[in-house]
N, CA, C and O atoms as a DFTB+ gen file, in Angstrom:
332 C
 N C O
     1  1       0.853      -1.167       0.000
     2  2       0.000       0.000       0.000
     3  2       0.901       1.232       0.000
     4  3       1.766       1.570       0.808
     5  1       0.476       1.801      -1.099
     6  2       1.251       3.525      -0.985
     7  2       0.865       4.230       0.288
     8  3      -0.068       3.976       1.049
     9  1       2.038       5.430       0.375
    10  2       1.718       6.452       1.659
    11  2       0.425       6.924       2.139
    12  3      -0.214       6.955       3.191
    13  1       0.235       7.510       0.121
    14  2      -1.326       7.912       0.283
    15  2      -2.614       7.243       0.528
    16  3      -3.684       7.751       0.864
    17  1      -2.179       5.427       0.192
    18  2      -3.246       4.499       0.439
    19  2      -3.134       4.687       2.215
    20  3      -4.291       4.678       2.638
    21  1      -2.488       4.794       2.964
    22  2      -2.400       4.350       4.328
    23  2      -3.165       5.942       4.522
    24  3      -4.143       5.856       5.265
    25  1      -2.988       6.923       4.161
    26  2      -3.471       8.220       4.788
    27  2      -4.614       8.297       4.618
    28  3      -5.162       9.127       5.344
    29  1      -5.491       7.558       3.672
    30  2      -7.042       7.502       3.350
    31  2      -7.434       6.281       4.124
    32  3      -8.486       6.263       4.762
    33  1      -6.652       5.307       4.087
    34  2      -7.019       4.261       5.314
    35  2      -7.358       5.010       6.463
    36  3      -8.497       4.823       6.892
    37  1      -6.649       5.802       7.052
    38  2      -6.985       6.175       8.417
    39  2      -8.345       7.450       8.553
    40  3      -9.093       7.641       9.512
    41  1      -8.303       8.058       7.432
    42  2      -8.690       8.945       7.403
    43  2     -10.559       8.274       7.458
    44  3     -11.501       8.538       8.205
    45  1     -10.376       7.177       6.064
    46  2     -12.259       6.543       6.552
    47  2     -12.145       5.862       7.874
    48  3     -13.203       5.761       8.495
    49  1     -11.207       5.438       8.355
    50  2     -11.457       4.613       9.689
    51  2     -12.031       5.935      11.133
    52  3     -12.967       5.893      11.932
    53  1     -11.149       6.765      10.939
    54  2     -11.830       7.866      11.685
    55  2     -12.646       8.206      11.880
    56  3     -13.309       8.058      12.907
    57  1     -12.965       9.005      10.596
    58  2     -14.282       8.952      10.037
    59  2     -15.745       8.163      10.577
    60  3     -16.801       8.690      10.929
    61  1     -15.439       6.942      10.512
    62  2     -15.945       5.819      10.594
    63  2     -16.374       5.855      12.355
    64  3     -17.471       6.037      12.884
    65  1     -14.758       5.555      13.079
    66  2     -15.026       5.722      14.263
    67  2     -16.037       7.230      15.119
    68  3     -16.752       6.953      16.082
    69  1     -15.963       8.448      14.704
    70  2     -16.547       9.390      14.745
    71  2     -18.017       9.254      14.599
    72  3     -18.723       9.829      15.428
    73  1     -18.695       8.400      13.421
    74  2     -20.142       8.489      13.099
    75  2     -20.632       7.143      14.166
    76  3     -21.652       7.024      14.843
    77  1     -19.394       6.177      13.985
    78  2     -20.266       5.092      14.986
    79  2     -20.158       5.179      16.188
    80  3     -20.818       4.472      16.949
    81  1     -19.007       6.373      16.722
    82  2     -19.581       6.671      17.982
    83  2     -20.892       7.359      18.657
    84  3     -21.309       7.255      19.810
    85  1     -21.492       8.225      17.361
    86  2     -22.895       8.945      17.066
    87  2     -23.829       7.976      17.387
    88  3     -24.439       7.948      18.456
    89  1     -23.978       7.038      16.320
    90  2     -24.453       5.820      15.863
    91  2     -24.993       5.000      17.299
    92  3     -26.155       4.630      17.468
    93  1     -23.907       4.819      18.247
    94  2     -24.097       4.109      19.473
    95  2     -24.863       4.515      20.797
    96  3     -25.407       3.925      21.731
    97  1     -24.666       5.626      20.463
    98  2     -25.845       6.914      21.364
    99  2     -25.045       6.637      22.657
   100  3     -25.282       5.784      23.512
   101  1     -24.162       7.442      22.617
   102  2     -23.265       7.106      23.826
   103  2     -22.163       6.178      24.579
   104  3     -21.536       6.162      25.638
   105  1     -22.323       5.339      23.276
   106  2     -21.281       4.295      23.579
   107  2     -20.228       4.416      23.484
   108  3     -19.542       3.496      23.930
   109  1     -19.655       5.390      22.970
   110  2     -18.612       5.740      21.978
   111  2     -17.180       5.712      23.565
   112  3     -17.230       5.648      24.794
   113  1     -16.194       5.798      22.593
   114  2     -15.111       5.881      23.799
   115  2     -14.298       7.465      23.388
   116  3     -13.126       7.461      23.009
   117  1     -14.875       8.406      23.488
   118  2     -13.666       9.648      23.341
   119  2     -13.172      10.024      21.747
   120  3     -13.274       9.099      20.941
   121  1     -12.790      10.970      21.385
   122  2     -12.737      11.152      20.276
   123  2     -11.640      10.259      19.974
   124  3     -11.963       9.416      19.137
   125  1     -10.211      10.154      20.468
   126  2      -9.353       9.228      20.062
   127  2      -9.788       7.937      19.988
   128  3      -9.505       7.286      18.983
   129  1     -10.537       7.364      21.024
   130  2     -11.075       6.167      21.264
   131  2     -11.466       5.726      20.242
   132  3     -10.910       4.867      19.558
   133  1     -12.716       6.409      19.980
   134  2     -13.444       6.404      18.617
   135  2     -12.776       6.309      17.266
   136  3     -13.170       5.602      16.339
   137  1     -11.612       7.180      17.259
   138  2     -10.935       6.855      16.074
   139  2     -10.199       5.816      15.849
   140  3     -10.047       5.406      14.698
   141  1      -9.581       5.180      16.981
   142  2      -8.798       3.983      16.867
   143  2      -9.691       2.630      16.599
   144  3      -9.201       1.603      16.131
   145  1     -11.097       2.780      16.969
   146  2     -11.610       1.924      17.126
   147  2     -12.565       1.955      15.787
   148  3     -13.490       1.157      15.639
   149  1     -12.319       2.703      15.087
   150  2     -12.853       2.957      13.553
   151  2     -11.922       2.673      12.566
   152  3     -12.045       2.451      11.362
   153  1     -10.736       2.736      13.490
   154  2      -9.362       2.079      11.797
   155  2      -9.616       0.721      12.470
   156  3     -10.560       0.364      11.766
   157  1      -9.493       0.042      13.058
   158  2      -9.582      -1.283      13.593
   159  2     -10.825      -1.908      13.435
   160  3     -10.984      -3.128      13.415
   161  1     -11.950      -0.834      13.293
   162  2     -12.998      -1.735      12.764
   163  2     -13.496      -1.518      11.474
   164  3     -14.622      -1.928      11.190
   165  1     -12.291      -0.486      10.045
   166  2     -12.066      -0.441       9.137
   167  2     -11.821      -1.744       8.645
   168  3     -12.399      -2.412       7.788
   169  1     -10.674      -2.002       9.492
   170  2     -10.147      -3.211       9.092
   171  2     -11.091      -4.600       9.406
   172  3     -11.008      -5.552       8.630
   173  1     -12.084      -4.660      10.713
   174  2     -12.750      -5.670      10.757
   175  2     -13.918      -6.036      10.040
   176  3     -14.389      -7.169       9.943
   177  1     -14.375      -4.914       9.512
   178  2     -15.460      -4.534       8.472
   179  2     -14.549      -5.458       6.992
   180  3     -14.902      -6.555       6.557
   181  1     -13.776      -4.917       6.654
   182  2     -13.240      -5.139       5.075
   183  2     -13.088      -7.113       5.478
   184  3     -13.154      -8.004       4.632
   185  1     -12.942      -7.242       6.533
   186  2     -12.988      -8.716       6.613
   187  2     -13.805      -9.222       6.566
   188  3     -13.877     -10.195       5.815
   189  1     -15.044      -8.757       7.488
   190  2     -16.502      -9.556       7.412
   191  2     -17.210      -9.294       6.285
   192  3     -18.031     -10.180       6.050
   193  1     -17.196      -8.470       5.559
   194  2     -17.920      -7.636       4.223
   195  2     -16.812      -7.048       3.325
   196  3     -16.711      -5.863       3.008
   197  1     -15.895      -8.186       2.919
   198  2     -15.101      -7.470       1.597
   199  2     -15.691      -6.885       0.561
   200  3     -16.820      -7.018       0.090
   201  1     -14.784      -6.219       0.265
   202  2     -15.151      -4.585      -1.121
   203  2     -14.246      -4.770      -2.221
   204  3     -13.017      -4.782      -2.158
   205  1     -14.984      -4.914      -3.251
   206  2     -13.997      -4.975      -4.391
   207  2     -12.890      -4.236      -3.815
   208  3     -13.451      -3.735      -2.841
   209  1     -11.482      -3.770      -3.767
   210  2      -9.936      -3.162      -3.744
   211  2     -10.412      -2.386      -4.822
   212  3     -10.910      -1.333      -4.422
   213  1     -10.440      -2.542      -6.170
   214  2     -10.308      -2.019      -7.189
   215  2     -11.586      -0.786      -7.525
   216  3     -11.519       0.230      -8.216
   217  1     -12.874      -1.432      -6.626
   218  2     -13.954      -0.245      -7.388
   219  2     -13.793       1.038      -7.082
   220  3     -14.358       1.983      -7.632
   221  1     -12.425       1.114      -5.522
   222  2     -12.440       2.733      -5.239
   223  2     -13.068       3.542      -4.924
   224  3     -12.567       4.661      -4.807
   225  1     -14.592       3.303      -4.621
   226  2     -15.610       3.723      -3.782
   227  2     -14.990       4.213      -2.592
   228  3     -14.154       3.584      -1.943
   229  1     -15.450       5.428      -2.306
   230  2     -14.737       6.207      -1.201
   231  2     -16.280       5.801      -0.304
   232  3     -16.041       5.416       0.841
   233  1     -17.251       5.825      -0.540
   234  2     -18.226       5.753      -0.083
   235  2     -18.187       3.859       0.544
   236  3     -18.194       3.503       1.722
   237  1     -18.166       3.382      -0.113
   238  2     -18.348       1.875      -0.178
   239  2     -17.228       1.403       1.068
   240  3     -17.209       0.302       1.618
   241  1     -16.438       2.406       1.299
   242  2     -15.407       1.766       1.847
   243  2     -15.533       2.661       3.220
   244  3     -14.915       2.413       4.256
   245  1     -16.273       3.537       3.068
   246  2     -16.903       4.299       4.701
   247  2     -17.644       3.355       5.590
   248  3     -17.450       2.849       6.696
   249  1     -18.788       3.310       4.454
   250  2     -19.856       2.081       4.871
   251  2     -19.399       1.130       5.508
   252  3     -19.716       1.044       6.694
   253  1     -18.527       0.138       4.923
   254  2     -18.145      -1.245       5.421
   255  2     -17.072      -1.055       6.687
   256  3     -16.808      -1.892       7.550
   257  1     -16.506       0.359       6.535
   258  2     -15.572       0.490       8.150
   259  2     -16.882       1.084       8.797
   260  3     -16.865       0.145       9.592
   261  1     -18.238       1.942       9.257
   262  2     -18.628       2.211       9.949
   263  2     -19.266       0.690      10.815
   264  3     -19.208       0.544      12.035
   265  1     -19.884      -0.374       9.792
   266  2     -20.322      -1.137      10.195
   267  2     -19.788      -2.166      10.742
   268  3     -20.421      -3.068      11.289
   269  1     -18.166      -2.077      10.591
   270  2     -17.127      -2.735      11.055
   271  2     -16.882      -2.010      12.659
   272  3     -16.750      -2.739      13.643
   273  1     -16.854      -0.894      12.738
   274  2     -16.705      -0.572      13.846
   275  2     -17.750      -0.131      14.591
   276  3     -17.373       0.430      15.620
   277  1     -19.142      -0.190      14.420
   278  2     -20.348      -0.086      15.388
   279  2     -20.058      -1.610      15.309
   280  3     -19.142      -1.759      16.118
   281  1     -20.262      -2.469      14.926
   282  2     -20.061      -4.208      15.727
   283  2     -18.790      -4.114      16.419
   284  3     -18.805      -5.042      17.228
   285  1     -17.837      -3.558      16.512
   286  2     -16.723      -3.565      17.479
   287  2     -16.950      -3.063      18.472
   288  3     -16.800      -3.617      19.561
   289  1     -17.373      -1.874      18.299
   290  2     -17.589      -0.992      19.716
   291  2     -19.173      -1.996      20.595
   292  3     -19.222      -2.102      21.821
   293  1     -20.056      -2.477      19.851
   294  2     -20.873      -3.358      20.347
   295  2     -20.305      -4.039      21.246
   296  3     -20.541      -3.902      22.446
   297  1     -19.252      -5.089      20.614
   298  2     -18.008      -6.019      20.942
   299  2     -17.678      -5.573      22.601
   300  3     -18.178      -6.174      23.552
   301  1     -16.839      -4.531      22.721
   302  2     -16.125      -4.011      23.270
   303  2     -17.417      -3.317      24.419
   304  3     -16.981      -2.755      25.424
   305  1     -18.617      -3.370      24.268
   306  2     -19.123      -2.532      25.641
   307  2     -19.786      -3.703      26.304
   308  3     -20.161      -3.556      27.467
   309  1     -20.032      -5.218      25.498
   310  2     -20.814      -5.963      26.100
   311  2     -19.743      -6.045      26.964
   312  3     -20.122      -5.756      28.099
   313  1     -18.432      -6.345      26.912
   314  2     -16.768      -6.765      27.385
   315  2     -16.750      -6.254      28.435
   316  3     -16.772      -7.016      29.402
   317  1     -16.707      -4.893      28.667
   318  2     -16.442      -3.685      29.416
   319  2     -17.432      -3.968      30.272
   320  3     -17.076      -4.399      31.369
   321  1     -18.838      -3.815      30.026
   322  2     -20.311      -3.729      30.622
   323  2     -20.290      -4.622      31.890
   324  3     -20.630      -4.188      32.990
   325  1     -19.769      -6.207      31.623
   326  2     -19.597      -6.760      32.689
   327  2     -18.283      -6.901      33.582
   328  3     -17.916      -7.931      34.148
   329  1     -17.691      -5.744      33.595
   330  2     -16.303      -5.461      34.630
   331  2     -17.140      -4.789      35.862
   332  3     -16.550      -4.409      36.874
């Protein structure tokens, strides 16, 4: 992956983390929180719901990290919830 592929990686994962912290109505963990947990569920999204690489959908590839990371942050509060 080029420089610029990794700088748009982070940039929808943010992104991502930002709306699904909205999304969760409070679930969210902090703005950093949120963002880390939107490139990480960038990445868990493109696993459970791969995207063509090639179609380049800037959109297509928001989508599948938001929904990657509202099921993470899901993940992560049932986790938390019972500490």
């Amino acid at each position: 992956m080029s420089g610029l592929g990794w700088i748009l990686w982070l940039i929808v994962g943010g992104l991502a983390g930002l709306i699904s912290g909205k999304l969760m109505r409070g679930e969210g963990f902090g703005l950093f929180g949120n963002i880390i947990v939107g490139v990480v569920g960038g990445w868990f999204g493109g696993w459970i719901l791969p995207v063509d690489p090639h179609s380049g959908s800037f959109f297509g590839s928001l989508i599948t990290a938001i929904i990657g990371a509202v099921i993470l942050q899901w993940i992560v509060s049932l986790v938390t919830r019972n500490r």
